[in-house]
C-alpha positions in Angstrom: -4.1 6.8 1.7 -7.5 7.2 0.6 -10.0 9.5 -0.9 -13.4 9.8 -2.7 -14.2 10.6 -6.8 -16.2 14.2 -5.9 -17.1 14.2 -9.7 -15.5 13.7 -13.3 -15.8 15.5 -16.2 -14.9 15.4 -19.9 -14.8 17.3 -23.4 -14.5 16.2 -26.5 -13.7 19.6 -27.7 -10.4 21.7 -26.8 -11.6 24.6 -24.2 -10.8 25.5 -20.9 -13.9 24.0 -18.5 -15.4 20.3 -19.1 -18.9 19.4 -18.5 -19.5 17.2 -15.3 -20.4 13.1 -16.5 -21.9 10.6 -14.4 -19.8 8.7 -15.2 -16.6 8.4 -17.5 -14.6 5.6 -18.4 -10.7 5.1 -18.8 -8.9 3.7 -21.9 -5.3 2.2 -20.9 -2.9 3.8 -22.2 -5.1 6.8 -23.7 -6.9 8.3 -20.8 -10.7 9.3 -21.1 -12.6 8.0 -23.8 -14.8 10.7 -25.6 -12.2 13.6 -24.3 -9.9 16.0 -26.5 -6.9 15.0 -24.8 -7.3 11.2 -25.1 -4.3 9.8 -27.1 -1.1 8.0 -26.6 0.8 11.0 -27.9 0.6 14.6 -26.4 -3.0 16.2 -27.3 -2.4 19.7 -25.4 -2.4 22.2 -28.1 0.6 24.2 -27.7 2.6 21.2 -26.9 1.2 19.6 -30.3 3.1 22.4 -31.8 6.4 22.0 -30.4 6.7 18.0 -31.0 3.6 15.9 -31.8 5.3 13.2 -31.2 5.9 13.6 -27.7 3.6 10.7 -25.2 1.0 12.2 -23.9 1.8 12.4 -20.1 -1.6 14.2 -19.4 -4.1 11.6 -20.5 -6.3 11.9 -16.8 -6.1 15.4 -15.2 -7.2 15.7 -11.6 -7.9 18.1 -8.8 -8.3 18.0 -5.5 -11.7 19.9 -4.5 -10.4 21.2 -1.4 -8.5 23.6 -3.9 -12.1 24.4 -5.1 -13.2 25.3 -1.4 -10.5 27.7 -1.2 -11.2 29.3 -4.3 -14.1 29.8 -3.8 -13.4 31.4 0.3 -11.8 33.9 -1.8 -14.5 35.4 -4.2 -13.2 32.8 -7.3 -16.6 31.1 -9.1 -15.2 27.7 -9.4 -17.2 23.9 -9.3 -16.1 20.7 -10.4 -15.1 20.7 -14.1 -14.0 24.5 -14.2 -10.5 24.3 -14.4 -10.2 21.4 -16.6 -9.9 18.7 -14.5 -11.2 15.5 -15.7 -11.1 14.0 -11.8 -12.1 15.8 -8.6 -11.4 14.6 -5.8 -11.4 14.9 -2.1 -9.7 13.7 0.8 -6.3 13.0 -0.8 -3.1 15.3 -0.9 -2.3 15.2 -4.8 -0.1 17.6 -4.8 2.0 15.9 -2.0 2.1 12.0 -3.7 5.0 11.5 -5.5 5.9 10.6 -9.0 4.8 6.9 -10.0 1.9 6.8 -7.3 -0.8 4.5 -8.8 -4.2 5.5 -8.1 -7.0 3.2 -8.1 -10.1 4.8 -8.9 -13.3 3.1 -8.4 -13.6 -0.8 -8.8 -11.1 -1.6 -11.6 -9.4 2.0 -12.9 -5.9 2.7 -12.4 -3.7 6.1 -13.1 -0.1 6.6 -12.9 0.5 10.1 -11.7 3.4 11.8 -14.2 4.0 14.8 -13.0 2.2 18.2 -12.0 -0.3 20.5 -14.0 1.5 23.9 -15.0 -1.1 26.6 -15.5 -1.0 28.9 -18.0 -2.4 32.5 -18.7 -5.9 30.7 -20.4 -7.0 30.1 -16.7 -7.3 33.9 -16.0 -9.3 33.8 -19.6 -11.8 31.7 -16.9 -11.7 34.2 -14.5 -9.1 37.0 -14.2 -6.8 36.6 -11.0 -7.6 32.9 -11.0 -3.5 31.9 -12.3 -1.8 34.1 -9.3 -4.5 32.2 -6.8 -3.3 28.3 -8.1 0.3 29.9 -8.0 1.8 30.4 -4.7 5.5 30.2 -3.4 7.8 27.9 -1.2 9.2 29.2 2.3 12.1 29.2 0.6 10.8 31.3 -2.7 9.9 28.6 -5.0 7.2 28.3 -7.6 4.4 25.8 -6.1 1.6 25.2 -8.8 -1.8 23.6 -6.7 -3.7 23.3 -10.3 -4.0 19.5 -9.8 -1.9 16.4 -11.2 -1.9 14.6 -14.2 -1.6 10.7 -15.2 -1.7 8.2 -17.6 -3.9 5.4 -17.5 -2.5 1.7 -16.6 -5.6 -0.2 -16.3 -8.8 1.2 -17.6 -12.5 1.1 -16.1 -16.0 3.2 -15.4 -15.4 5.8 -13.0 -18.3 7.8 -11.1 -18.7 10.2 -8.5 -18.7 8.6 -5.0 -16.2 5.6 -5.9 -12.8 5.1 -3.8 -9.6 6.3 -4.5 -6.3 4.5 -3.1 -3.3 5.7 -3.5 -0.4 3.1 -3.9 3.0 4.8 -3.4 5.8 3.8 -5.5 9.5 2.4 -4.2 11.7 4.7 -2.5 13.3 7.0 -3.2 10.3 8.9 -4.3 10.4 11.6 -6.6 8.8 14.9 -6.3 6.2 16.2 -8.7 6.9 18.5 -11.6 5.6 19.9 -14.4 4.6 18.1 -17.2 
């Protein structure tokens, strides 16, 4: 399974949209260097309040920019870098890879994917109605969130727009995605 690095972003400041790089580069074991959330413990704000000591299992955020393209079919103002993500991609399910996929991004980068992003009510701060559109439900009634994946970062390296992104599935049984 394959796909392409649509764009990255990154911010060294805590707020909702990151600026689009040309390039950004990963740390292993801390995720983007020069971005709020880069640390081997959990950076997210609110989570910082719970337990700071918790690992941080959302070093690398990515989204898929098909989700982008359908955002924006339905009226949402949305581009690479809106909703956070530090990765967009295209041309690769995320939210269908299970727990443990590696993804190798670029020439030397690699990400283990821990789990899936669970939006909160500061994405309709962005743009209101934009948490119901990344929220959808199941055929059987439940909760699906489509607001990309996070990882951790196992090997680091540059990462650009344009550069390859293989997926390497873990052992099976694989485990579905949840929220981390």
């Amino acid at each position: 399974m394959r796909g392409t690095v649509e764009a990255v972003s990154l911010s060294a400041v805590h707020g909702f949209s990151k600026p689009n790089a040309p390039g950004i580069r990963l740390l292993a074991g801390l995720g983007v260097e020069g971005d709020a959330h880069l640390g081997v413990t959990v950076k997210h704000r609110s989570r910082v309040a719970r337990d700071p000591t918790q690992p941080n299992l959302r070093q690398v955020h990515l989204i898929h920019a098909e989700l982008h393209d359908e955002l924006r079919t339905s009226g949402f103002t949305v581009e690479a870098g809106s909703l956070g993500e530090n990765v967009t991609t295209r041309g690769l399910d995320l939210l269908a890879l299970p727990r443990g996929t590696r993804l190798r991004l670029g020439a030397d980068a690699v990400v283990e994917v821990t789990g899936l992003r669970n939006p909160c009510e500061q994405i309709n701060g962005f743009e209101q109605g934009l948490l119901k559109a990344v929220l959808g439900r199941d055929e059987d009634g439940n909760l699906v969130r489509r607001a990309g994946i996070m990882a951790v970062v196992l090997t680091g390296g540059q990462v650009r727009p344009g550069d390859e992104i293989q997926a390497i599935l873990p052992s099976e049984p694989h485990q579905p995605l949840a929220p981390v």
